[in-house]
C-alpha positions as CSV (number, residue, x, y, z in Angstrom):
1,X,95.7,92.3,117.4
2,X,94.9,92.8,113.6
3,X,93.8,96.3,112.6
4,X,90.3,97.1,111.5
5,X,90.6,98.4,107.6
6,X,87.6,100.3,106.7
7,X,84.8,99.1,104.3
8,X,85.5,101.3,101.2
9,X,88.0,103.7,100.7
10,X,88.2,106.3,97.6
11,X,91.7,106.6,95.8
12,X,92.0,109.4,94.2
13,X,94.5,110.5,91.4
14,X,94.9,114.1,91.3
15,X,95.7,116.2,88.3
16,X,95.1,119.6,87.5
17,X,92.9,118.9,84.8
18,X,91.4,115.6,85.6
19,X,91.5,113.6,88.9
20,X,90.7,109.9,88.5
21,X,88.9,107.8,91.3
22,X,88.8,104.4,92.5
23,X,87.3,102.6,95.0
24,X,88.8,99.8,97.6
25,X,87.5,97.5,99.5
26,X,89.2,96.9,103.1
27,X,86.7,93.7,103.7
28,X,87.6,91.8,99.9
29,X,91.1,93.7,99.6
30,X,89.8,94.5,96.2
31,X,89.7,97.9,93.9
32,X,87.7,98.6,91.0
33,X,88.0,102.0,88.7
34,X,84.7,104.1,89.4
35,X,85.3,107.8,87.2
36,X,87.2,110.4,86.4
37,X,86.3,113.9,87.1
38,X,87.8,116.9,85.1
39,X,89.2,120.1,86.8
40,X,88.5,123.2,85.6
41,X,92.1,125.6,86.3
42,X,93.0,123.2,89.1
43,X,89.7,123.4,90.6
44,X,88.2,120.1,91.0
45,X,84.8,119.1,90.3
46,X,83.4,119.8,93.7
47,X,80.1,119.0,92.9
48,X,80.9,115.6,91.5
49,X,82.9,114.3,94.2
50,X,80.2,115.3,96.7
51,X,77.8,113.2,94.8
52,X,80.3,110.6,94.7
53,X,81.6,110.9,98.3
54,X,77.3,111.1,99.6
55,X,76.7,107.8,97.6
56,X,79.5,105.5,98.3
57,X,80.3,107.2,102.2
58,X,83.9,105.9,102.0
59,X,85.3,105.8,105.7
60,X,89.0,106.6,104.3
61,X,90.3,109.1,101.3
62,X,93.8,107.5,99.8
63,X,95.2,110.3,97.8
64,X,98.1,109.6,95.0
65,X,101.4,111.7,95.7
66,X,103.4,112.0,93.0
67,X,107.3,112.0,93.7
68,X,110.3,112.3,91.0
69,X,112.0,109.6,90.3
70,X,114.9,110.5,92.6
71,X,112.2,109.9,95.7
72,X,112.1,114.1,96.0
73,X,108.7,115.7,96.3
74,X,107.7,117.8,92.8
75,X,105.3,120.4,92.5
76,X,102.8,118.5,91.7
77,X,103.7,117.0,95.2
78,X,102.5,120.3,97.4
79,X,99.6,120.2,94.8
80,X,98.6,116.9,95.8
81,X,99.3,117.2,99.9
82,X,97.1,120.9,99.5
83,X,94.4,118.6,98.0
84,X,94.4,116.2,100.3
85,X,94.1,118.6,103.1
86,X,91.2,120.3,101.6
87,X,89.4,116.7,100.9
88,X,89.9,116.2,105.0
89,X,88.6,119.2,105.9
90,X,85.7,119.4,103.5
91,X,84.5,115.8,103.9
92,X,85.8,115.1,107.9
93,X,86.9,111.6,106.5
94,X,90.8,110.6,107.1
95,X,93.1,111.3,104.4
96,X,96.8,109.5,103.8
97,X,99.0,110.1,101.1
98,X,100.4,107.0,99.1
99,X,103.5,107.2,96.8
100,X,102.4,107.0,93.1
101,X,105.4,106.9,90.8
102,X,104.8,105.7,87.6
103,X,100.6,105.1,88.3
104,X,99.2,106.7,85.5
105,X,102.1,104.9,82.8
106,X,101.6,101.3,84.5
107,X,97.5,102.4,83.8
108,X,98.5,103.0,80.3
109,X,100.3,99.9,80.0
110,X,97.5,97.9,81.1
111,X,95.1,99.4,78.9
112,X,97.0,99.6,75.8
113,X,97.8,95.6,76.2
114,X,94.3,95.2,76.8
115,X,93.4,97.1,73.1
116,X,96.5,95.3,71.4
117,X,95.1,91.6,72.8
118,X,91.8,92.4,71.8
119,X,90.2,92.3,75.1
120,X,89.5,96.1,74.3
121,X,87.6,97.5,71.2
122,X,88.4,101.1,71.7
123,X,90.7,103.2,72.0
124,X,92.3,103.9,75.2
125,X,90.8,107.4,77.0
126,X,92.7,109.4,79.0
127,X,90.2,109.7,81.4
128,X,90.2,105.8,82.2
129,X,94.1,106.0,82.5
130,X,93.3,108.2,85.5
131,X,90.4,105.8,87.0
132,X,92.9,103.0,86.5
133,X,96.1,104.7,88.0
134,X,93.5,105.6,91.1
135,X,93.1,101.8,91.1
136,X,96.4,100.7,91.6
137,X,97.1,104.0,94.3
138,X,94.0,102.2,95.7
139,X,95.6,98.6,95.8
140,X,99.3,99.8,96.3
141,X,97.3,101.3,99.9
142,X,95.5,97.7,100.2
143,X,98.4,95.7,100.3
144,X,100.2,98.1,102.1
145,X,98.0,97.2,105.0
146,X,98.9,93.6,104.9
């Protein structure tokens, strides 16, 4: 018997000043950058997410925890897992945590390719690394599932 995935999940990379989000979908297996919202002294953008949460009603929040290298949680690890419990408790939507080493260089990566190709005029932002990192903690929890 094959699990039910849900229709649309938010990723979510979370960073003290900015926190970059995604959204996946369980029925394509697909993720797409959506935004990035800045923090203000670790304090996310409450009123943005809400928006964001009441327009596209995700069914599951997949939230980036960043380990060292060495596999061992950092601070930014209990940072991450407080976040993540607040988001469940706040929105009443399930939460899981999904390792995302090395997320926000892979985004930069990417984009910086994309700019050195051509297939990007600008230059790369750092608040589309962070939609782009949630991306791939989005499709690193897709293909999880599989």
């Amino acid at each position: 018997m094959s699990v039910q995935l849900p229709d649309t999940i938010f990723a979510l990379d979370f960073g003290l000043r900015r926190i970059g989000i995604a959204t996946g979908s369980g029925v394509t297996g697909t993720s797409g950058a959506l935004t990035t919202l800045v923090s203000k002294g670790g304090e996310p953008d409450w009123v943005g997410l809400d928006a964001l949460i009441d327009e596209w009603k995700p069914q599951l929040l997949v939230v980036g925890l960043p380990y060292n290298m060495d596999g061992s949680e950092s601070e930014m690890s209990g940072k991450a897992r407080s976040f993540a419990l607040t988001l469940e408790q706040r929105y009443h939507l399930p939460v899981e945590l999904v390792d995302e080493r090395l997320t926000s260089s892979e985004a930069g990566k990417i984009l910086k390719e994309q700019r050195r190709s051509g297939l990007r005029k600008k230059k790369v932002k750092k608040t589309e690394i962070d939609s782009l990192a949630a991306c791939l903690i989005a499709e690193s929890w897709l293909q999880a599932q599989n």
